[in-house]
DRENMISE-117934 format. One record per residue (C-alpha): x, y, z. Coordinates in Angstrom, 1 decimal. Layout:
N
> xx; yy; zz
> X; Y; Z
...
END
This chain:
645
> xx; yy; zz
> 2.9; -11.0; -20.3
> -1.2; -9.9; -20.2
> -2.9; -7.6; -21.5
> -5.6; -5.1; -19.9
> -7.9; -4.7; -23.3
> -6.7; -8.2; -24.9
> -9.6; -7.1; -27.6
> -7.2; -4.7; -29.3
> -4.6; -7.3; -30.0
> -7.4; -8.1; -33.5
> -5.8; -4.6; -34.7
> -2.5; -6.2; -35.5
> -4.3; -8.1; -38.3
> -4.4; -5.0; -40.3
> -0.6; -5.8; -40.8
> -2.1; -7.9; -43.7
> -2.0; -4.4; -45.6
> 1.3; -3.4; -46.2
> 2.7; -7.5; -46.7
> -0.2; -7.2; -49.3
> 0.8; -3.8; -51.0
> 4.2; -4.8; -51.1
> 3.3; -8.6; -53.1
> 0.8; -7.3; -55.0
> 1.1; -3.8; -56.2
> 5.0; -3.6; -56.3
> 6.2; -1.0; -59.1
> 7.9; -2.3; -62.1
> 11.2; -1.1; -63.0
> 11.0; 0.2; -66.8
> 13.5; -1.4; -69.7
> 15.5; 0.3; -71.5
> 18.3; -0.3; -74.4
> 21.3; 0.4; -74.7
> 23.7; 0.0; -77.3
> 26.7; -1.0; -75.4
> 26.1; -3.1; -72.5
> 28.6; -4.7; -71.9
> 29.8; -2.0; -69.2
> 26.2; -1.9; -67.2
> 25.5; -5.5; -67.1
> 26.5; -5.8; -63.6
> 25.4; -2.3; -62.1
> 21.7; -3.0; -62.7
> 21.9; -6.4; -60.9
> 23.8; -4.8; -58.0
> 21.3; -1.9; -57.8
> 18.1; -4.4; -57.8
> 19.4; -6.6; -54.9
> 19.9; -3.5; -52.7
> 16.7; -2.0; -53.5
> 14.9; -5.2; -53.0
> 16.3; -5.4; -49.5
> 15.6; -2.0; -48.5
> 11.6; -2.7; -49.7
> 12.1; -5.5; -47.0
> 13.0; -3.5; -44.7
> 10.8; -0.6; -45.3
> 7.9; -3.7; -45.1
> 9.3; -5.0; -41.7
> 9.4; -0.9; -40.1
> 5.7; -0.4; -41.5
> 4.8; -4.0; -40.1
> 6.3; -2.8; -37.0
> 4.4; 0.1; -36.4
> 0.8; -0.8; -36.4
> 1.9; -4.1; -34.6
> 3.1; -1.3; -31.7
> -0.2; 0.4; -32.2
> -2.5; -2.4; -31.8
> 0.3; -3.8; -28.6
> 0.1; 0.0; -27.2
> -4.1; 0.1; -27.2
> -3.9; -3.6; -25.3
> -2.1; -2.0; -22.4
> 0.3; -5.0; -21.8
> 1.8; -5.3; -18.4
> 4.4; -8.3; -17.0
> 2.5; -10.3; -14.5
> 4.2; -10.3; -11.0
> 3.6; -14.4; -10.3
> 6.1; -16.7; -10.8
> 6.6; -18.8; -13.7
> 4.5; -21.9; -13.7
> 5.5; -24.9; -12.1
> 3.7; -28.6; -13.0
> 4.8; -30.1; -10.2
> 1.5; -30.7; -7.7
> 2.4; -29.1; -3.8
> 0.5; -29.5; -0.2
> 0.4; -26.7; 2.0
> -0.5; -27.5; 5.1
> -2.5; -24.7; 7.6
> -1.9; -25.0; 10.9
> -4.3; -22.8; 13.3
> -2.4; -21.0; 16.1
> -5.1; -19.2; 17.4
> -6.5; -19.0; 20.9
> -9.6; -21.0; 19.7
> -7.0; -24.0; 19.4
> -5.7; -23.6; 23.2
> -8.4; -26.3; 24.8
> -7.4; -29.4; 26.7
> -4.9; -31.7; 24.5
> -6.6; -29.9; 21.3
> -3.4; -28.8; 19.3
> -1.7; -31.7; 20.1
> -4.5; -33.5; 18.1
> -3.8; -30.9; 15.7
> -0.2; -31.5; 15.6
> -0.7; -35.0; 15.1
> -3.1; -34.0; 12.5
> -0.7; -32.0; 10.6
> 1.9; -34.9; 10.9
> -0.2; -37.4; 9.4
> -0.6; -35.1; 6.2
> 3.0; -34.6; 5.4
> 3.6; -38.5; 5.9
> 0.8; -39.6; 4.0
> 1.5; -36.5; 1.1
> 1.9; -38.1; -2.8
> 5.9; -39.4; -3.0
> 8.0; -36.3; -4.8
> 4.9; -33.4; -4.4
> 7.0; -30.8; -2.3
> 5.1; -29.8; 1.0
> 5.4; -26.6; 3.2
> 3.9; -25.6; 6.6
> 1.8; -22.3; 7.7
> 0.7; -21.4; 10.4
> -1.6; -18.9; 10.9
> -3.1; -16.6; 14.1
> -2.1; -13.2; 14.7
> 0.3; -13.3; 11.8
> 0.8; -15.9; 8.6
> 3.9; -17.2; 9.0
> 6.0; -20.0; 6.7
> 7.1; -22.0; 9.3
> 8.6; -24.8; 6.2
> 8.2; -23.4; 2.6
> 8.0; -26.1; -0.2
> 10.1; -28.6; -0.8
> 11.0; -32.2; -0.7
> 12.4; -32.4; 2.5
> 9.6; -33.9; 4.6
> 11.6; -34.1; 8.0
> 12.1; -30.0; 8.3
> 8.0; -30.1; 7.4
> 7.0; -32.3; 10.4
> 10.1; -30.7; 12.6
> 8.0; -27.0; 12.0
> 5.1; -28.9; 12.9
> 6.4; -30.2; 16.3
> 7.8; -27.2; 17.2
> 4.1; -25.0; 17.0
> 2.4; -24.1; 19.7
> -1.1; -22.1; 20.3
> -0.8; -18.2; 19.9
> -2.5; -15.6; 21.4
> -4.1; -14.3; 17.3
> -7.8; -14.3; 16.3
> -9.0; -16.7; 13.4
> -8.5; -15.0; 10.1
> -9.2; -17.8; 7.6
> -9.2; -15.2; 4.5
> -6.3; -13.9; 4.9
> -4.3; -17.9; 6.2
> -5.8; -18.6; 2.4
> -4.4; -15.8; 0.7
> -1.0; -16.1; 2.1
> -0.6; -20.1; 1.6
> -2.1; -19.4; -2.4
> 0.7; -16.7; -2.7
> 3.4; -18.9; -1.4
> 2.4; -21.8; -4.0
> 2.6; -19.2; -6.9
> 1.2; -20.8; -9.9
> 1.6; -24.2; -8.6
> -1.4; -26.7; -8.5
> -2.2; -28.6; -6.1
> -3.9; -28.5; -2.8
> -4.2; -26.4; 0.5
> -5.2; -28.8; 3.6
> -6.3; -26.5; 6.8
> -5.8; -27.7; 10.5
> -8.9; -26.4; 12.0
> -11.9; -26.1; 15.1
> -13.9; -24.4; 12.3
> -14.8; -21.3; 14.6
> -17.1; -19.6; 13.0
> -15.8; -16.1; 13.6
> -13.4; -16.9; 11.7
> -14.5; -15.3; 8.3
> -15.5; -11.8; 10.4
> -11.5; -11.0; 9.7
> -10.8; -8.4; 7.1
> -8.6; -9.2; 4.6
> -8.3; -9.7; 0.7
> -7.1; -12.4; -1.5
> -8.4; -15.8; -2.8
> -7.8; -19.1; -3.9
> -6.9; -19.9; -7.3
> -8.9; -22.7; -9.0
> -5.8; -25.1; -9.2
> -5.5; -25.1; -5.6
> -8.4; -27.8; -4.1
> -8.7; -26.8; -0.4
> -9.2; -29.6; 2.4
> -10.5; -29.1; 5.9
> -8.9; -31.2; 8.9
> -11.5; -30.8; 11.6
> -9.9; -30.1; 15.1
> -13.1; -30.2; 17.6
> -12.3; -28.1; 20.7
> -14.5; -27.9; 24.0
> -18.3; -27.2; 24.0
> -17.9; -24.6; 26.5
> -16.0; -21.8; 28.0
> -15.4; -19.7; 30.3
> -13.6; -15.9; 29.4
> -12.1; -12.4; 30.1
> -13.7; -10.3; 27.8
> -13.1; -6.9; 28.7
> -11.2; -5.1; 31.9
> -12.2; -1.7; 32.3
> -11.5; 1.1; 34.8
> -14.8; 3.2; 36.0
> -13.8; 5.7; 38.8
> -11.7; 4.4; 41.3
> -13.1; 0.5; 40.8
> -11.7; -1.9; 38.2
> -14.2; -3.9; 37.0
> -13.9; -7.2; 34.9
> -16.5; -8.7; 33.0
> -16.6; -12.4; 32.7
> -18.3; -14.6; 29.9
> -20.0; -17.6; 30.2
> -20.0; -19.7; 27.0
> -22.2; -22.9; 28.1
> -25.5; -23.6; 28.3
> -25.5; -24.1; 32.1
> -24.9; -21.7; 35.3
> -21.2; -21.7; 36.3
> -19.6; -19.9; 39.5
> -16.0; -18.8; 39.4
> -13.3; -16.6; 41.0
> -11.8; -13.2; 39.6
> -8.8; -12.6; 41.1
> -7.3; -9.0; 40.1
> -3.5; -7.9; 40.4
> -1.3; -5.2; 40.3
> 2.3; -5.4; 38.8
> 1.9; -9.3; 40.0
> 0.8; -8.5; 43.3
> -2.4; -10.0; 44.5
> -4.6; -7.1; 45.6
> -8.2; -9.2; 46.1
> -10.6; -11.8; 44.6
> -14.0; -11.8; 43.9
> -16.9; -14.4; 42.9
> -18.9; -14.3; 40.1
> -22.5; -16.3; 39.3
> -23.1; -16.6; 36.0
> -26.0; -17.6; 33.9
> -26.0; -19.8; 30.9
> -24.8; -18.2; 28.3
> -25.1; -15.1; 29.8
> -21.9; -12.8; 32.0
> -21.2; -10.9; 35.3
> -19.1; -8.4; 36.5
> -16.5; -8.2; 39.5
> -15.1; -5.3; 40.9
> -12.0; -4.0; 42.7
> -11.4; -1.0; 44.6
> -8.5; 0.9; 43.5
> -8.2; 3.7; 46.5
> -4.8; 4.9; 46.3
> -3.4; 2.9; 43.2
> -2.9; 5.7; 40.4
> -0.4; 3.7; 38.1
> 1.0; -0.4; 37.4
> -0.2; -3.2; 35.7
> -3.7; -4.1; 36.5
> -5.0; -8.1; 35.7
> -7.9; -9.8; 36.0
> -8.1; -13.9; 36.1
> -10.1; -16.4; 36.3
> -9.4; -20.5; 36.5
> -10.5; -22.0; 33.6
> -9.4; -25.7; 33.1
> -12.0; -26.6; 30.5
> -12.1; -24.1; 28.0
> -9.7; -22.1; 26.6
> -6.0; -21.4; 28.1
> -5.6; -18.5; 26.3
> -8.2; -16.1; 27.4
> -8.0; -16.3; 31.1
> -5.9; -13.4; 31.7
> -7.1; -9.8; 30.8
> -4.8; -6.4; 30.7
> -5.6; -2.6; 32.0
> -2.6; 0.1; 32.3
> -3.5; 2.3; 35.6
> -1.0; 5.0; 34.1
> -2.4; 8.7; 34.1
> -1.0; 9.3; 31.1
> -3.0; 7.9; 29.1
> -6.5; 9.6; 30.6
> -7.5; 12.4; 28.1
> -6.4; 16.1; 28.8
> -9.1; 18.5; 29.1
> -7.8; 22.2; 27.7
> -9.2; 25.3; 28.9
> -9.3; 28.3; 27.3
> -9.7; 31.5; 30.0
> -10.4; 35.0; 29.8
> -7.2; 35.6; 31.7
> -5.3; 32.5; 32.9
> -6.4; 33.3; 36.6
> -6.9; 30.1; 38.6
> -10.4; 31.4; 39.8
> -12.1; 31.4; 35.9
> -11.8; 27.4; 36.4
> -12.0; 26.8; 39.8
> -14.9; 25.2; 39.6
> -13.9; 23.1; 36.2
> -10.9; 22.4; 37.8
> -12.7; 21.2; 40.5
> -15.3; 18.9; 39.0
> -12.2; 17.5; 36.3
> -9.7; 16.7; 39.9
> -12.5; 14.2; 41.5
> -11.6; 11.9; 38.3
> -8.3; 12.2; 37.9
> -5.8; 9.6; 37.5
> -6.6; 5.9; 35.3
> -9.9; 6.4; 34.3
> -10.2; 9.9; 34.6
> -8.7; 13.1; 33.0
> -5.9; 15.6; 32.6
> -6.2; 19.6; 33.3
> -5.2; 22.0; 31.9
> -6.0; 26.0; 31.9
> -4.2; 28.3; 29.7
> -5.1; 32.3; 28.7
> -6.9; 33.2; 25.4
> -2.8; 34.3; 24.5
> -1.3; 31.1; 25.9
> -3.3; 29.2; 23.3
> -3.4; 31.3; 20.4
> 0.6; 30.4; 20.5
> 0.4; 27.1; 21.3
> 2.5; 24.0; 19.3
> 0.5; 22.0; 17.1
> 2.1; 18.8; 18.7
> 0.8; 20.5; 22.1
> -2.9; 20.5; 20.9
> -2.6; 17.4; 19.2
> -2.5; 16.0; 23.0
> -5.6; 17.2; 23.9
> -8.9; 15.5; 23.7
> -11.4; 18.3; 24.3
> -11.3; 22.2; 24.4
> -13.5; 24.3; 26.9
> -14.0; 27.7; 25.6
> -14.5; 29.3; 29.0
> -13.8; 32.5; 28.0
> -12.3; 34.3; 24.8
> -10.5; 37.5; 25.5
> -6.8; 37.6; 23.9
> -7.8; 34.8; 21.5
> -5.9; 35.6; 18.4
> -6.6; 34.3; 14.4
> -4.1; 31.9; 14.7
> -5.5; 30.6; 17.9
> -8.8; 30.4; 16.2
> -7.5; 28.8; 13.1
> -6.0; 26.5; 15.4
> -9.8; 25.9; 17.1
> -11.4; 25.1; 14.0
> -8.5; 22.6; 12.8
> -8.8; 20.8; 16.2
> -13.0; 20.4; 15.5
> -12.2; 19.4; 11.7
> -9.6; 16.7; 12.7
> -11.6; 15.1; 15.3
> -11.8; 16.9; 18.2
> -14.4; 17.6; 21.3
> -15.1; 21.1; 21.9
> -17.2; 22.4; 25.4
> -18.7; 25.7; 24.4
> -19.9; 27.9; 27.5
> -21.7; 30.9; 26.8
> -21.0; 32.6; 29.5
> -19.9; 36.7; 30.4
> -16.5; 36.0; 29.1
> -17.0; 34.3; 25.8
> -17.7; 36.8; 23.2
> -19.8; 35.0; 20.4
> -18.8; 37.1; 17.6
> -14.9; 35.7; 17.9
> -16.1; 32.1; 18.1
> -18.4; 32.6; 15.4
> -15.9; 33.8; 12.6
> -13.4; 31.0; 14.0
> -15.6; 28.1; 13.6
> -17.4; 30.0; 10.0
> -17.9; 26.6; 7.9
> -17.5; 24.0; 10.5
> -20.3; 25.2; 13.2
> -23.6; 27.1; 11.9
> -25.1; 27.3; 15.7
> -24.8; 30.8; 17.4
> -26.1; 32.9; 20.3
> -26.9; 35.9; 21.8
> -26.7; 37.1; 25.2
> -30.1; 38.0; 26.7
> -31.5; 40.5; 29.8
> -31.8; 38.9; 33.3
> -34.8; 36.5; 33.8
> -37.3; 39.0; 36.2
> -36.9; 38.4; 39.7
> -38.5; 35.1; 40.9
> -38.6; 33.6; 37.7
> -35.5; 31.9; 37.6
> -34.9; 29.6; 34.5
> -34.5; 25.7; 35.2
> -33.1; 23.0; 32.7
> -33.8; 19.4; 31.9
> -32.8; 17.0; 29.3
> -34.5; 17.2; 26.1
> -33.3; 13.8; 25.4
> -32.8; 11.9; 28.7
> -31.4; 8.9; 26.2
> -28.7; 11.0; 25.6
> -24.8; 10.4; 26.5
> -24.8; 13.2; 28.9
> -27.9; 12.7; 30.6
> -27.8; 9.4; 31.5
> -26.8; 9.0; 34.7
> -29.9; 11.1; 35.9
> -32.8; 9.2; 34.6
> -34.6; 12.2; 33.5
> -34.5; 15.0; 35.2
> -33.4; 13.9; 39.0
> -31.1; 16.8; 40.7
> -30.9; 18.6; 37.5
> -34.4; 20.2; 38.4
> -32.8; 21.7; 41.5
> -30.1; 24.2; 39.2
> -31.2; 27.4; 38.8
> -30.3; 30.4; 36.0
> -30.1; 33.8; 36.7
> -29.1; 34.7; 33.6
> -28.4; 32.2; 30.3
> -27.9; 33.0; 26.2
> -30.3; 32.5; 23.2
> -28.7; 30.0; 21.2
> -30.3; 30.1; 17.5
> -30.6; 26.4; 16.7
> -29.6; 26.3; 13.1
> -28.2; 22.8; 10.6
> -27.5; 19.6; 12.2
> -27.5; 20.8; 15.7
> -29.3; 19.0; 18.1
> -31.1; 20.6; 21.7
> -30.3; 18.0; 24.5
> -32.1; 20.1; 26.8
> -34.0; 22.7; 27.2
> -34.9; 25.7; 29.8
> -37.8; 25.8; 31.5
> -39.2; 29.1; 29.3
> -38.9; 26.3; 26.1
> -35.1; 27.8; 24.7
> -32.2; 25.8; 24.1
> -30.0; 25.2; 27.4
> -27.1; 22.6; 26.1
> -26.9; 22.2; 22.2
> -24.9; 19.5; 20.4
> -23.7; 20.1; 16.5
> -21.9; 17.4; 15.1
> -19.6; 18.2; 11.9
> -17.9; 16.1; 9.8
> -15.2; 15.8; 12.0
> -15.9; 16.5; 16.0
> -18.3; 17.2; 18.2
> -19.2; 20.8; 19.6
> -21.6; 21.1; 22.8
> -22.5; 24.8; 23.4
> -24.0; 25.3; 27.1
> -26.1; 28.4; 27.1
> -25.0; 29.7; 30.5
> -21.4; 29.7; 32.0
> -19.7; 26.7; 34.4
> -19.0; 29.2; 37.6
> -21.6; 30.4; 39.7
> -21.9; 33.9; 38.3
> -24.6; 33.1; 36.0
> -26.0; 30.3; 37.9
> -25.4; 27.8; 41.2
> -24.8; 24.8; 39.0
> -21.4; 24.5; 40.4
> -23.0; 24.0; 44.4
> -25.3; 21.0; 43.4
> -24.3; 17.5; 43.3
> -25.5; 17.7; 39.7
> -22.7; 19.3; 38.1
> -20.1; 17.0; 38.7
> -21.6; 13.9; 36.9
> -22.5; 16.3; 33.8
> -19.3; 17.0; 33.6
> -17.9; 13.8; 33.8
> -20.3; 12.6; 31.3
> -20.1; 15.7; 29.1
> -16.5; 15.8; 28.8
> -16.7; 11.8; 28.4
> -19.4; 12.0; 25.6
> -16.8; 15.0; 23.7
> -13.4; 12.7; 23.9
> -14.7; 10.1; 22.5
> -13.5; 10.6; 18.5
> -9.7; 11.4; 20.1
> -9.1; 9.4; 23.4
> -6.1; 8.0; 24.4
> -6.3; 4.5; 23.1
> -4.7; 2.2; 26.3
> -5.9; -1.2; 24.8
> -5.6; -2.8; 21.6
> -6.0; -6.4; 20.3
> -3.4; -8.9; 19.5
> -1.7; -8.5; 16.2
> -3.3; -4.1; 16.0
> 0.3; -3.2; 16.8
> 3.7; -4.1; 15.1
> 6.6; -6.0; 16.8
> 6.9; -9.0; 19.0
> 5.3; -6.5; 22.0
> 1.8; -6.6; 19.8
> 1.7; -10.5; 19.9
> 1.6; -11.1; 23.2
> -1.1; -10.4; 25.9
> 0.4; -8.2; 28.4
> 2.0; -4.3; 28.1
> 3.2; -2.7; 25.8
> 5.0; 0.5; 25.4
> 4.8; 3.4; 22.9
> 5.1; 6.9; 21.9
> 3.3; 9.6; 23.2
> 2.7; 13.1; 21.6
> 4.8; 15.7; 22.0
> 4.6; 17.4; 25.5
> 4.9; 21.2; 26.2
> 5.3; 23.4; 29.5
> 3.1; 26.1; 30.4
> 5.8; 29.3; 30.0
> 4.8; 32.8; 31.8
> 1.5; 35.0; 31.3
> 1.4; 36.1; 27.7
> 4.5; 34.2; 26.7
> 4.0; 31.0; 24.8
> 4.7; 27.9; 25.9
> 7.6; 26.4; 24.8
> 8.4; 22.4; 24.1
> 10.9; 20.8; 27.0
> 12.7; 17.7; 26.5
> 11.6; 14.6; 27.5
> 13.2; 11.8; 29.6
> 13.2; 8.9; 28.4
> 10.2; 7.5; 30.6
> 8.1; 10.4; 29.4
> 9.3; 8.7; 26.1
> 7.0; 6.0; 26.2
> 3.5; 5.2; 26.8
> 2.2; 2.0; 28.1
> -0.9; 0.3; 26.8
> -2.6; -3.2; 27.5
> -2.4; -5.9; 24.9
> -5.3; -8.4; 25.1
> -7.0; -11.0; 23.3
> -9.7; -10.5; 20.6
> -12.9; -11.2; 22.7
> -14.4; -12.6; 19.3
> -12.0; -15.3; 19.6
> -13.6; -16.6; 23.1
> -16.7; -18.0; 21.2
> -16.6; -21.8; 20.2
> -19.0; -21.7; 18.4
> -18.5; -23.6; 15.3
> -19.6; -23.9; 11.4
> -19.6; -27.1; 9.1
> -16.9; -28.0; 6.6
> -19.6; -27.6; 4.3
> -20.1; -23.6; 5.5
> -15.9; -23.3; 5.5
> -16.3; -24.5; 2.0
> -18.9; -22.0; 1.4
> -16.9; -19.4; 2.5
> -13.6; -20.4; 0.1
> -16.6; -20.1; -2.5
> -17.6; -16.7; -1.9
> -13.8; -15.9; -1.3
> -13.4; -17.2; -5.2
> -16.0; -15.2; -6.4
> -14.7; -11.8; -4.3
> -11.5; -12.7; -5.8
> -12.5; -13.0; -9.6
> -13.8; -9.5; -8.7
> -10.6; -7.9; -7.7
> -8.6; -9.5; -10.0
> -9.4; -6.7; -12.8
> -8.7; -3.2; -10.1
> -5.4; -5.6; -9.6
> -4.2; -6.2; -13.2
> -5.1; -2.5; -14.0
> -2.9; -1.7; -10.7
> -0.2; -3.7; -12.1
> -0.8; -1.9; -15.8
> -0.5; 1.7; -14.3
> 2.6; 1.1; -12.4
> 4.6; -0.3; -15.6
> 3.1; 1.9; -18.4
> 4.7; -0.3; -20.6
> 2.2; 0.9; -23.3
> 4.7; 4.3; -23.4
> 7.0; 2.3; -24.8
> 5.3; 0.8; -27.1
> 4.0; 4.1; -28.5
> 7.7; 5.5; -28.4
> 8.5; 2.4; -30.2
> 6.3; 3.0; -33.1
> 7.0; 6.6; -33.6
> 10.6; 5.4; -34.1
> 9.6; 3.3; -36.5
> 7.4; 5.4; -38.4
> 10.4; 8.4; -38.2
> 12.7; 5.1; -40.0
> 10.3; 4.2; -42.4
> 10.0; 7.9; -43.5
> 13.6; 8.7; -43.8
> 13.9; 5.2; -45.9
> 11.1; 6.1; -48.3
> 12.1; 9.5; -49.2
> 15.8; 7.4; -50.2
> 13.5; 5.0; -52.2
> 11.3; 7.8; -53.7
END
């Protein structure tokens, strides 16, 4: 049992009152005579003894009561730890992560671990942990040493990242309130204490650092990336000194091409594949390093389309020829790497499934007509929760309709304005050229070459930013970010009606890099990190498969889609699996900076302890009771006096 506001726990001294009241200023019973006695000499004594012990009682319910009062304003709560044990443990922490995967490095940690069960105090029960991706109890305390160093024999390197908080947290947790002491196999990376995670070591615990030194350099995989139709790998180089080595990439297992790399001390390089023709499979990249780490060798990228973002856009009338362009421009990157299209009519999408939105990563507003308030409600949801929105003010978007959908979320508008005189046609360059968008052109490059026949007056208002600007000095594209998405308003249209953006080599990069720059907050995520996603699937480096979001099919003109079923392999979603790149670094702290670090865990700890007890204290309320306890007393101790009165 503890108590939240222990201080309040000095109120049950007032107890003293009524025990005082009743020795000292107890009423005296008056005597009276009587002439014949001899028939009420036993009533009286009967009378007295029953009176006497209903005092008592009436002392012990009053008693009761502001002993409940002071208990009630302590907040009391039942601590969730075990009950304490005197017998000493070891808990031995074993580190499974890749950092530990060097030549004949965890079979000195193995032997490591071995030597501390044998040489462990005779009758101190010890348990095993290891600790990577996940804290596992490979041999919870006890006295049987075999099954310890059995565990032990049986471990081998994981694919995890370093997460020494957390390793801690766990082995304290399964000692309960145990002393003793906490010995951790280790190649003190120094990443190590980047991991998030709470919890600390209790003071009875002494913690003891095994030092597992692992190779001064290293060669790795740190990131596999598709750009176009070209894989490219980037490969780190850990030492101090140039190394040269070969990337060989793959394809469901199949070798489709090497390629060498020169890199720098401590610097990296990049190798490329082609991928012409290869829209789906299993892409790896690997390189043959023998004296660094095993583990991060290999790297993961899923060439499935699926997982490219979906561009939606929104037409005037659903006709092919209101995207052509778009549609166009979006088809040169399609596939891994690239996008998704889709066009629907201002009806189509006003009547659209949420789970069919949910899919998409960006919305271009291309034009507005048919658009209804539940379409718009819908549009100003999609902004709020995240999403990318490509705003064209073009002859088909009328401003009013997107103004009162996005009301609160977007405070940029515009205006249509008369045609620029003949021979003064309006040219655009970035305002920024640092930005997202524009940075594939260096400044202005071919973007000098587009010219506007006709383009809106967008009133920059808020947060909005101008990315670039006609050449008269008004706003060409304007970004306003909101507390959820991104909205990019382009102050012409995307066909060639307004303009002959669409016929220069320009326009395809913007919009590559546009639409790029606007999924961003909701892309498909195809990679994730060791131990990000549950199951055995998300602790090995490889594929994985899940989920996707629902799926719809386009239904006829003016009738709204409606969901299909899915197959099973529409079902699932493959992503890669890879190795924490953080983990690749061997570079390597002190035991005096790992003991730092328990330090500062300590201290963190002492902090949290107080939002944890008055977690604990909320949950049980046992104060309640303790107030519902005393009101029954008090109700007792009324109904008893009045009888005594």
């Amino acid at each position: 049992m503890s108590f939240l506001s222990p201080l309040f726990l000095a109120g049950a001294a007032a107890v003293a009152i009524p025990i005082a009241i009743h020795l000292f200023y107890r009423r005296a019973e008056p005597l009276v005579d009587f002439a014949a006695t001899r028939y009420l000499r036993r009533a009286p004594v009967e009378q007295s003894q029953r009176r006497r012990l209903r005092e008592l009682v009436l002392l012990a319910l009053r008693a009761a009561a502001l002993l409940l009062l002071a208990l009630a304003f302590a907040r009391p709560f039942v601590t969730q730890s075990a009950a304490a044990l005197s017998a000493p443990a070891t808990m031995v922490l074993v580190d499974t992560s890749v950092s530990m995967s060097g030549p004949g490095q965890f079979e000195r940690a193995r032997a490591k671990a071995d030597d501390v069960i044998r040489h462990a105090p005779a009758g101190q029960p010890v348990g095993v942990l290891a600790f990577g991706a996940v804290n596992t109890v490979v041999a919870p305390l006890a006295q049987d040493r075999a099954r310890a160093r059995a565990a032990i024999a049986s471990l081998t390197p994981g694919a995890g990242a370093t997460r020494y908080r957390a390793a801690l947290a766990r082995a304290a947790e399964e000692c309960g309130d145990r002393p003793g002491r906490l010995v951790v196999v280790t190649d003190l990376q120094q990443t190590g204490w980047d991991g998030a995670g709470q919890g600390g070591v209790p003071d009875r615990l002494a913690v003891e650092v095994e030092d597992i030194s692992g190779p001064a350099a290293n060669i790795a995989l740190t990131d596999l990336r598709v750009e176009g139709a070209e894989a490219v790998a980037i490969v780190q180089n850990y030492s101090p000194r140039p190394l040269t080595d070969n990337v060989v990439f793959t394809i469901d297992g199949t070798r489709m091409g090497a390629s060498a790399v020169s890199m720098p001390g401590g610097g990296s390089a990049e190798a490329r594949l082609s991928l012409e023709g290869r829209a789906s499979g299993t892409l790896a990249a690997a390189v043959d390093d023998r004296q660094g780490y095993a583990g991060d060798n290999v790297r993961y990228a899923v060439l499935d389309a699926a997982n490219a973002p979906l561009i939606l856009a929104v037409t005037a009338s659903g006709s092919p020829a209101e995207a052509f362009y778009l549609d166009r421009a979006v088809g040169i990157a399609e596939g891994a790497g690239g996008f998704r299209f889709r066009a629907v009519s201002g009806p189509a999408f006003s009547d659209l499934q949420p789970e069919a939105l949910a899919e998409a990563s960006v919305i271009v507003i291309l034009g507005t007509r048919g658009v209804e308030q539940r379409g718009r409600e819908m549009l100003a949801g999609f902004v709020r929760s995240g999403g990318g929105v490509l705003i064209t003010a073009g002859p088909d978007v009328d401003p009013a309709i997107l103004k009162g959908a996005l009301d609160g979320v977007v405070q940029t508008s515009w205006r249509a304005r008369p045609t620029a005189p003949s021979g003064q046609a309006l040219r655009f360059a970035p305002d920024d050229s640092r930005h997202p968008v524009f940075r594939l052109f260096g400044g202005v490059g071919t973007l000098g070459n587009v010219s506007f026949s006709r383009a809106a007056l967008v009133d920059v208002r808020g947060s909005a930013d101008v990315v670039a600007r006609y050449s008269d000095g008004s706003p060409a594209p304007v970004e306003e970010r909101t507390s959820g998405g991104r909205v990019l308003i382009f102050a012409s249209d995307l066909n060639d009606r307004w303009n002959d953006f669409p016929l220069q080599p320009a326009f395809v990069p913007f919009v590559h890099e546009a639409l790029r720059y606007l999924t961003a907050s909701r892309a498909v995520k195809a990679e994730y990190l060791v131990g990000e996603l549950p199951g055995a699937d998300g602790l090995t480096p490889g594929v994985a498969s899940l989920a996707p979001v629902g799926r719809t099919l386009s239904g006829p003109p003016g009738e709204p889609d409606k969901a299909r079923p899915t197959t099973y392999a529409e079902q699932l979603r493959r992503v890669a699996v890879n190795v924490d790149p953080r983990e690749s670094d061997p570079a390597r702290m002190s035991v005096d900076d790992f003991r730092a670090g328990v330090s500062r865990l300590n201290a963190t700890a002492a902090r949290q302890m107080g939002s944890a007890s008055r977690e604990q204290e909320d949950g049980q309320r046992l104060w309640q009771y303790a107030l519902l306890m005393m009101v029954v007393s008090l109700a007792a101790e009324g109904m008893l006096g009045r009888r005594l009165g």
